[in-house]
C-alpha positions as a Python dict, from the first residue, in 0.01 Angstrom:
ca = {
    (1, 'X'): (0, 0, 0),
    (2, 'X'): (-279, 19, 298),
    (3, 'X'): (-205, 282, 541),
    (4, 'X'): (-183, 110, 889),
    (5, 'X'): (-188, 483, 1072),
    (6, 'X'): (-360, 721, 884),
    (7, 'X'): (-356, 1084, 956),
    (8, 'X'): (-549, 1423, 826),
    (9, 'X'): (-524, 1786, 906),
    (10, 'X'): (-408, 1712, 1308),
    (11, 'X'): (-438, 1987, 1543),
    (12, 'X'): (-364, 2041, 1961),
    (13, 'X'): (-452, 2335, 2123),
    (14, 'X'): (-389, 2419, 2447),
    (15, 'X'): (-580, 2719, 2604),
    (16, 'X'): (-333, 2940, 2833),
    (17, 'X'): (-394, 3351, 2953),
    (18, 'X'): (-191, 3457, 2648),
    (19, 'X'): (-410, 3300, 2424),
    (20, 'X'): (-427, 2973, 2220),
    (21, 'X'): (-94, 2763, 2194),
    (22, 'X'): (-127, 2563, 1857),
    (23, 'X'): (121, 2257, 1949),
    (24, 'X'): (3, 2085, 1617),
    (25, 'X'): (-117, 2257, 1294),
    (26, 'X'): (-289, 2046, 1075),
    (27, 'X'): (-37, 1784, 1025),
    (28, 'X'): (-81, 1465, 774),
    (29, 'X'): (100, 1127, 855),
    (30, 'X'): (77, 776, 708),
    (31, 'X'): (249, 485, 799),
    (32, 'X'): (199, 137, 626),
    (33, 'X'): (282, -232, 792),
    (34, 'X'): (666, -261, 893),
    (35, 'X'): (722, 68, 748),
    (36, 'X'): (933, 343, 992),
    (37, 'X'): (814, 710, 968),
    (38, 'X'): (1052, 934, 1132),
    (39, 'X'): (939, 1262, 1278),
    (40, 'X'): (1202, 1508, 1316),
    (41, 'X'): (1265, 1869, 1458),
    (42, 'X'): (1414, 2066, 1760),
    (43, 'X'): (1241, 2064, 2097),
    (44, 'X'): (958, 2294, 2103),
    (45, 'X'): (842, 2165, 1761),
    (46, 'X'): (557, 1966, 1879),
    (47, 'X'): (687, 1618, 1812),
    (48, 'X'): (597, 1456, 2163),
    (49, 'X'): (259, 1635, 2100),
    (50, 'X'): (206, 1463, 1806),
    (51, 'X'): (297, 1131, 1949),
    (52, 'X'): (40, 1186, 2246),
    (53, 'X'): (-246, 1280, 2020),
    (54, 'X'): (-198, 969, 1840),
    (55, 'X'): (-209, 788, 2194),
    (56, 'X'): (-502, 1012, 2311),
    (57, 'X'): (-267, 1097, 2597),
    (58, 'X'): (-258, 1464, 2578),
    (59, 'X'): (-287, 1697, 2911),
    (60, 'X'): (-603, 1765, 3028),
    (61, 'X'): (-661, 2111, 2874),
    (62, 'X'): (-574, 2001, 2568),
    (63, 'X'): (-818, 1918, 2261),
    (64, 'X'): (-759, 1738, 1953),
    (65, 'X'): (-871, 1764, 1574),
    (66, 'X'): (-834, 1614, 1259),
    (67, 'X'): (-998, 1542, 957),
    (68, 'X'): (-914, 1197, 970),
    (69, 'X'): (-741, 985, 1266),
    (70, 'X'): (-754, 562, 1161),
    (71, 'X'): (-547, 298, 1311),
    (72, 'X'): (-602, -12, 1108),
    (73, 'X'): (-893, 165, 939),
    (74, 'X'): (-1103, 202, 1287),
    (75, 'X'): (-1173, 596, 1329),
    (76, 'X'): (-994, 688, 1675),
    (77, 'X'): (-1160, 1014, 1666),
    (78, 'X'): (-1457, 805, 1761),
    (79, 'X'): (-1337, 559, 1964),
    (80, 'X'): (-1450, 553, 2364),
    (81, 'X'): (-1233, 668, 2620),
    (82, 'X'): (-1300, 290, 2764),
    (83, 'X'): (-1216, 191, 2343),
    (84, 'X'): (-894, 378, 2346),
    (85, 'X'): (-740, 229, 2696),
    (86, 'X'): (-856, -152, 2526),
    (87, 'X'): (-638, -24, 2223),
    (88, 'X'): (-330, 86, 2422),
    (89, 'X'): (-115, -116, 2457),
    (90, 'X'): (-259, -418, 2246),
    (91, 'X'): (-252, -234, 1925),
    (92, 'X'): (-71, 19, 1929),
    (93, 'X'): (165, 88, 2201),
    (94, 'X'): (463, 398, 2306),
    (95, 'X'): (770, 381, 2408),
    (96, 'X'): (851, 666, 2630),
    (97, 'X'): (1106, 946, 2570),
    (98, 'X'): (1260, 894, 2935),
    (99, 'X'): (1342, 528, 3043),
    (100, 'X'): (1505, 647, 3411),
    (101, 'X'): (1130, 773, 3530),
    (102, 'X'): (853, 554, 3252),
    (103, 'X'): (874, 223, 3524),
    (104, 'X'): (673, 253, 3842),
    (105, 'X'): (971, 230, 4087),
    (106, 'X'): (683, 69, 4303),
    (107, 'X'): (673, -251, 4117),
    (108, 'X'): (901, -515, 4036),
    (109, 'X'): (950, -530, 3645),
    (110, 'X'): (808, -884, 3625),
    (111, 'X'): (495, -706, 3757),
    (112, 'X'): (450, -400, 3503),
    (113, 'X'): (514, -613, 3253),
    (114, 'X'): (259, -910, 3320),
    (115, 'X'): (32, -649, 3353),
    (116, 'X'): (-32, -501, 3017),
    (117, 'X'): (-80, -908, 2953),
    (118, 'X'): (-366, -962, 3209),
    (119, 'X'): (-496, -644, 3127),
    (120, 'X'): (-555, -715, 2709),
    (121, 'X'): (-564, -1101, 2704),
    (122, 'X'): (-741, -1406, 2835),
    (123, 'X'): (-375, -1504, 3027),
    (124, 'X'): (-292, -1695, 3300),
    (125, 'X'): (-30, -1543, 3556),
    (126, 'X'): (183, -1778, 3430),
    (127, 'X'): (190, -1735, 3052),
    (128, 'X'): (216, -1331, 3143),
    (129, 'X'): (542, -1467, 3336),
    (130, 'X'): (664, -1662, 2996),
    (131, 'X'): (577, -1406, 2750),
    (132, 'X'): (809, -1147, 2991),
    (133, 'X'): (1096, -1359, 2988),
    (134, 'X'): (1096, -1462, 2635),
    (135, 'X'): (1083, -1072, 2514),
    (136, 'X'): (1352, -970, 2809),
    (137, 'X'): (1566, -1239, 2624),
    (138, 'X'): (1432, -1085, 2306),
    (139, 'X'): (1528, -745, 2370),
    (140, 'X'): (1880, -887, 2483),
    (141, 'X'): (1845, -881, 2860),
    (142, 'X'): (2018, -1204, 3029),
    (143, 'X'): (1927, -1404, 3267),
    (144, 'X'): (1569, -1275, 3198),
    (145, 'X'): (1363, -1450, 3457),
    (146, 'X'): (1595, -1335, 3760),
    (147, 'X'): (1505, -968, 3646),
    (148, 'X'): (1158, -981, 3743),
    (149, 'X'): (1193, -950, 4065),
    (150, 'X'): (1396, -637, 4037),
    (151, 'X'): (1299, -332, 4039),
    (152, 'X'): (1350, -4, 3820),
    (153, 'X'): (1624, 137, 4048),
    (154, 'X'): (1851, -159, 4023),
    (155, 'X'): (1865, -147, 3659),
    (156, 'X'): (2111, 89, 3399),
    (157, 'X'): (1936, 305, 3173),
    (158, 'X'): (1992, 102, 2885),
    (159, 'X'): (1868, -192, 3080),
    (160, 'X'): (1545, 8, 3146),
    (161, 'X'): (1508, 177, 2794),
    (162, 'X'): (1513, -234, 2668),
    (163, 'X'): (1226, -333, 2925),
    (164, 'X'): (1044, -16, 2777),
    (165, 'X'): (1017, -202, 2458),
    (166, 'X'): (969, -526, 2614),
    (167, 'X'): (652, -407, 2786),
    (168, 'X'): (515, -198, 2432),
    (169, 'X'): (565, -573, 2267),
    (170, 'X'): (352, -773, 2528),
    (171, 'X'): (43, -807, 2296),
    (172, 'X'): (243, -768, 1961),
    (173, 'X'): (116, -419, 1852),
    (174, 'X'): (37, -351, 1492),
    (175, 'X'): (158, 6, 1597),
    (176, 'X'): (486, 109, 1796),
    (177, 'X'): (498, 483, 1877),
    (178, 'X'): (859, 587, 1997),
    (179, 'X'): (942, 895, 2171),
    (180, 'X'): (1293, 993, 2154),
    (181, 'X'): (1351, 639, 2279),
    (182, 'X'): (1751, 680, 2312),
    (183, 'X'): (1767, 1016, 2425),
    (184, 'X'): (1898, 951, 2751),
    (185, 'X'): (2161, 688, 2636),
    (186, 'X'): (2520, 718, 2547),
    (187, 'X'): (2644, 651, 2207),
    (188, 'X'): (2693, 285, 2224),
    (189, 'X'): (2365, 199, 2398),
    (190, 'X'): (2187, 401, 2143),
    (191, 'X'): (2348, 184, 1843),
    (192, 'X'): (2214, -145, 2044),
    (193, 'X'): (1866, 6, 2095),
    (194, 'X'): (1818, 83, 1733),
    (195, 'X'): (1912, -192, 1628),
    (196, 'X'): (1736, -355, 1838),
    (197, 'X'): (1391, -153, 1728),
    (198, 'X'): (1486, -267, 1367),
    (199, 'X'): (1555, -586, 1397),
    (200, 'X'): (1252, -654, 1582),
    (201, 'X'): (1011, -402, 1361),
    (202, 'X'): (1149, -650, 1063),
    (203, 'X'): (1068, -993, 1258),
    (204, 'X'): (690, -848, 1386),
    (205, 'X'): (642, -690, 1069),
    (206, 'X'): (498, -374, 1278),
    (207, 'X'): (521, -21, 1150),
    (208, 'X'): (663, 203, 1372),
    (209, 'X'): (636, 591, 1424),
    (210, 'X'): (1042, 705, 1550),
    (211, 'X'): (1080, 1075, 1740),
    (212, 'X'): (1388, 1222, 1734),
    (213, 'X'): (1583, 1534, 1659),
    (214, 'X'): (1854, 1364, 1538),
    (215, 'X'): (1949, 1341, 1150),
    (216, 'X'): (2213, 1086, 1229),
    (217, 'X'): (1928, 869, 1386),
    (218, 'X'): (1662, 959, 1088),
    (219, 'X'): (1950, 841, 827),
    (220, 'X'): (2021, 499, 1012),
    (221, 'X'): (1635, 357, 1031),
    (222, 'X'): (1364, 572, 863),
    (223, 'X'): (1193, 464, 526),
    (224, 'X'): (1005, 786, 566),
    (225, 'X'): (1086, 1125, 698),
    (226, 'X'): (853, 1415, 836),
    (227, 'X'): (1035, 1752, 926),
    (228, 'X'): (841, 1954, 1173),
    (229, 'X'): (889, 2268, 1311),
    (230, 'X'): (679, 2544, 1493),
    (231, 'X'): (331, 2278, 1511),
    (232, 'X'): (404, 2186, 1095),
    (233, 'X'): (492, 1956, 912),
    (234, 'X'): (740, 2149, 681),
    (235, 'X'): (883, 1881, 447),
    (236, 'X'): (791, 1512, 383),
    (237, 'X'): (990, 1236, 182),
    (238, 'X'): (1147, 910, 133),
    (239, 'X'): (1497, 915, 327),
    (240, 'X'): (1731, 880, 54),
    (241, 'X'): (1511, 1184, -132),
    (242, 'X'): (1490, 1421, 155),
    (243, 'X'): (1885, 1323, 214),
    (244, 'X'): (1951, 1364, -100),
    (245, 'X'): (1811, 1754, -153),
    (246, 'X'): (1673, 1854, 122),
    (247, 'X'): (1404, 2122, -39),
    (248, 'X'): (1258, 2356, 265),
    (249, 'X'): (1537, 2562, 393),
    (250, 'X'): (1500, 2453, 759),
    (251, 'X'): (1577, 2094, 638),
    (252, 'X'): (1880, 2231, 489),
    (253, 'X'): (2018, 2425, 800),
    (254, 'X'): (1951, 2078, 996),
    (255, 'X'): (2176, 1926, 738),
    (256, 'X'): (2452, 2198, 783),
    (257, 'X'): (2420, 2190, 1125),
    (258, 'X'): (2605, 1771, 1113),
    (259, 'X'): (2947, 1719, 1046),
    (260, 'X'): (3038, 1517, 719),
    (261, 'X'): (3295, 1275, 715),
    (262, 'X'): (3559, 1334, 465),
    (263, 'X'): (3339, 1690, 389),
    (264, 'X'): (3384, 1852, 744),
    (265, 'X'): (3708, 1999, 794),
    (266, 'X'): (3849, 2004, 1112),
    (267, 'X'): (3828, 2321, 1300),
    (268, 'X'): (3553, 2473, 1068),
    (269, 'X'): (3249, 2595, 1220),
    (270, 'X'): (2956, 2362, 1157),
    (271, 'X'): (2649, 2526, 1022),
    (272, 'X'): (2387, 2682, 1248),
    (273, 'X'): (2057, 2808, 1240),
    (274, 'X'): (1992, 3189, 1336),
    (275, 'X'): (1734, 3369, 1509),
    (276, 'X'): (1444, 3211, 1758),
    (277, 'X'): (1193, 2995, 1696),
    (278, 'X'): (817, 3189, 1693),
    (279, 'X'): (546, 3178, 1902),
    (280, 'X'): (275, 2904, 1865),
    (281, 'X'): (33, 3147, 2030),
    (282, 'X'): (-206, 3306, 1760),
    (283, 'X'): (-297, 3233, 1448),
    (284, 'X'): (-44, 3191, 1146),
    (285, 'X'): (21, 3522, 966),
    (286, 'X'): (346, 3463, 760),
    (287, 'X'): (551, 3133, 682),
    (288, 'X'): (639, 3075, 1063),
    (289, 'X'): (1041, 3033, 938),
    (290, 'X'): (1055, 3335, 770),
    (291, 'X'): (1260, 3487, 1021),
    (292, 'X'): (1582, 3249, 1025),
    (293, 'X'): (1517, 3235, 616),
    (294, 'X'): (1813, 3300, 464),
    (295, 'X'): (1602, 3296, 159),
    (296, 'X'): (1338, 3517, 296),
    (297, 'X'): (1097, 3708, 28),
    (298, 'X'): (800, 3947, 61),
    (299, 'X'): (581, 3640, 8),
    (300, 'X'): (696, 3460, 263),
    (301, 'X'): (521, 3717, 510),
    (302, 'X'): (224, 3763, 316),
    (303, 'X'): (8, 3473, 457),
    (304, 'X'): (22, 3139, 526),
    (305, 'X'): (230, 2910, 330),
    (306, 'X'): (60, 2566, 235),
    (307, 'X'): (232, 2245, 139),
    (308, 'X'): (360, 2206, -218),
    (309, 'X'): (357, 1832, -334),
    (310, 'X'): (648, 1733, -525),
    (311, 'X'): (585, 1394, -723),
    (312, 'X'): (391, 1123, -544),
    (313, 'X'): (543, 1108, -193),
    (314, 'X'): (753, 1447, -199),
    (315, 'X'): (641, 1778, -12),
    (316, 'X'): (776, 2115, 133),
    (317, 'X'): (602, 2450, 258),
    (318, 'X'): (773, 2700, 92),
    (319, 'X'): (741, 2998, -174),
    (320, 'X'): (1065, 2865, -383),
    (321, 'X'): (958, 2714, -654),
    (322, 'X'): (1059, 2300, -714),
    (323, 'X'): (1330, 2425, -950),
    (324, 'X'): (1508, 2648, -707),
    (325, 'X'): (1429, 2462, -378),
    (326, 'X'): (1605, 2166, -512),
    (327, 'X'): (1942, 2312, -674),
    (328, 'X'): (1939, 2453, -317),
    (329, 'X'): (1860, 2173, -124),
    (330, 'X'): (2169, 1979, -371),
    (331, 'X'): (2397, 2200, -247),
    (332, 'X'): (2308, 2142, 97),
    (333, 'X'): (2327, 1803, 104),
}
């Protein structure tokens, strides 16, 4: 299968009077056409960095690597700053982790959303105008063409979360980057919104990179799953494989950490993960979870630990041997 996104050994660093923070360490990604690749982790882990590299986004002291960076086989790592902004937006567009400050409470929504029309296509006002109401109705907003005169502080978060995908949809992106895109919305508005993202991923036949720290989330949409903690990617798999035994032992606390129904009992402790999460300052020295290990070793702290590839689209950075790291990731499932 062609890789629509295709990522190699990504790094951000950000220079600060400690020393070098390493938000990314040589991360890989792929994702192929209408395939979702979910990115998972607790905050810190450099998941919103990630997204932002892809997006050339990132804050002003802060530089990006890789080996290999390829939307639709073009090399971003080339691309103009003037190439990137005619990208944005047309083919590959974010949805933001915060829908109650990503609109311009300046502007009426009809206006931000016309805009990213104007901006990447020969359009008249007036198609702009049509293509706005007919993804507002898309996205499941009624009475879509009194809306755009609002403007952001007259809508609901959910109502503002659904214009955020409206707007990343303007030009029909090959790409859809999402941020954490339901992290502000209750329970029920984040069932609509994914749904929502699936049902329309599976009618634009767009592949979609998903951000979230939640398992629950991962287990409902993702084809594909990258865990990520401390800047690395520390396990990679399909979503029934990695749910099935998780193998890295950070993995496996995230799975302890989520009540099972009819395995949870009630009033037991869920599981939780001990100890703090290390520096990114510096250079890697030891496995950088070999302090909340509950399966630490002396060669976890011996040096960095690279990737171990487990059949074709399986990995995990850990010492444990395959064997071992999947009788315990069984049991942790």
């Amino acid at each position: 299968m062609t890789d629509l996104l295709a990522v190699e050994d990504l790094r951000v660093d950000i220079p600060t009077h400690g020393g070098t923070l390493h938000a990314v360490r040589g991360i890989d990604l792929r994702v192929a056409a209408g395939e979702t690749l979910c990115i998972v982790g607790e905050s810190g882990c450099g998941k919103s960095m990630t997204a932002l590299a892809l997006m050339d986004l990132l804050p002003a002291r802060a530089t990006r690597r890789a080996a290999r960076l390829a939307l639709e086989g073009e090399d971003l790592l080339r691309a103009s700053a003037r190439r990137m902004s005619d990208l944005r937006g047309d083919r590959i567009a974010m949805i933001f982790q915060e829908p109650m400050t990503s609109l311009n409470p300046s502007y009426a929504i009809g206006d931000q959303l016309e805009e990213t029309l104007l901006r990447h296509r020969s359009a008249s006002r007036a198609a702009a105008r049509d293509r706005a109401v007919d993804l507002l109705e898309k996205v499941g907003i009624t009475g879509a063409s009194g809306r755009l005169g609002q403007y952001p502080h007259q809508l609901s978060g959910g109502l503002r979360q659904r214009v955020m995908i409206a707007m990343a949809l303007m030009c029909g992106p090959a790409l859809i980057v999402a941020d954490e895109p339901t992290t502000a919305l209750d329970v029920t508005i984040q069932a609509q919104i994914l749904h929502l993202l699936k049902s329309l991923q599976r009618e634009l036949k767009m592949g979609m990179v998903l951000i979230t720290h939640d398992l629950g989330i991962v287990a409902r949409v993702a084809d594909r799953v990258a865990v990520m903690y401390a800047g690395e990617v520390v396990e990679s798999g399909t979503t029934a494989s990695l749910f099935a035994a998780p193998l890295h032992p950070y993995t496996q606390g995230l799975l302890r950490c989520i009540p099972v129904p009819g395995r949870t009992k009630r009033g037991r402790p869920l599981g939780a993960i001990p100890g703090m999460v290390p520096t990114p300052i510096g250079p890697l020295t030891q496995c950088q979870f070999a302090n909340r290990c509950p399966h630490r070793a002396a060669a976890c702290t011996a040096g960095a630990v690279a990737l171990r590839s487990v059949g074709a689209d399986r990995a995990y950075r850990c010492v444990l041997p395959p064997d071992a790291a999947m009788a315990l990731g069984r049991a942790a499932a």
